[in-house]
N, C-alpha and C positions, 0 to 999 in steps of 0.2 A: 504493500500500500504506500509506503514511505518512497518506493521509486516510483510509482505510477504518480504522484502529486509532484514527485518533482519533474520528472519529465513534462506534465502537464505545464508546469512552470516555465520550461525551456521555450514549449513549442509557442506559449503564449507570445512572448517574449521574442523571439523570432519572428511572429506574424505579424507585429509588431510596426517592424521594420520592413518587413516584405510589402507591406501594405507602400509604404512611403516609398519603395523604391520599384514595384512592378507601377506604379503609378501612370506611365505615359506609354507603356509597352503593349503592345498589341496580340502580341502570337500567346499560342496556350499549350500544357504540357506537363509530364510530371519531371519532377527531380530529386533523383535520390542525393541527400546528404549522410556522410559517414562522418561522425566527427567523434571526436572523444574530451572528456573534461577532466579534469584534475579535482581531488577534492575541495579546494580551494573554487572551484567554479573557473577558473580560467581556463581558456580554447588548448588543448595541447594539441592536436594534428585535425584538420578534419579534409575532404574530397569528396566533388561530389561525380556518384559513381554513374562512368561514361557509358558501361555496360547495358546498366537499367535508366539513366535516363533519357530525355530526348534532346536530340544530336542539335540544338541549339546555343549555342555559345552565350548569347545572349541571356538565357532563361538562368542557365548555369553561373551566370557571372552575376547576377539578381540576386541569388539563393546563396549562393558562396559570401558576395559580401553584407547580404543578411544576416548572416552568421554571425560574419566577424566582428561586424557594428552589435548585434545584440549582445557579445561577450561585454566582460566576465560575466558569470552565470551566480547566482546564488553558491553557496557555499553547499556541500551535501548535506543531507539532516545525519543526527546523530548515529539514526540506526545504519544507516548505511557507512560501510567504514571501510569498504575498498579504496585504495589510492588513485586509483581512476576508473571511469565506467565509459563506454563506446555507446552511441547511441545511432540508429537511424532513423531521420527524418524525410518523410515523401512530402515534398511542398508542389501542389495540383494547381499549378496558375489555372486561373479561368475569368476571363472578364462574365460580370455581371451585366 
């Protein structure tokens, strides 16, 4: 429960910024991001993966520096006491 509230945390926090920067972009598509956090909440590596998502440079460079801008992340809660955890985020542009 302690990881699914925080991961809910992340992803909020990321759309965040996706909002403000798919802002004037037109095309649609998914994007996997790989990233991984430190306990500390700070970005240690993250890619987003070219395999699974769509061959758009664009969408990818949206999502990647969403990321980056919404770091550092929360700190991890107590229960959790790994020194870092990987996470995958699908970010579904889709104009409204």
């Amino acid at each position: 429960e302690d990881y699914i509230n925080y991961y809910q945390l992340i992803r909020e926090k990321i759309r965040e910024k996706l909002k403000e920067n798919y802002r004037y972009y037109y095309k649609e598509g998914d994007v996997y991001l790989v990233f991984t956090l430190l306990k500390d909440g700070s970005l240690s590596d993250y890619t987003a993966d070219p395999a699974r998502s769509i061959k758009d440079d664009t969408l990818m460079h949206i999502a990647t520096v969403s990321l980056i801008e919404a770091a550092p992340f929360q700190p991890f809660p107590k229960a959790l006491t790994l020194p870092k955890m990987s996470f995958t985020l699908v970010v579904s542009f889709k104009k409204q």
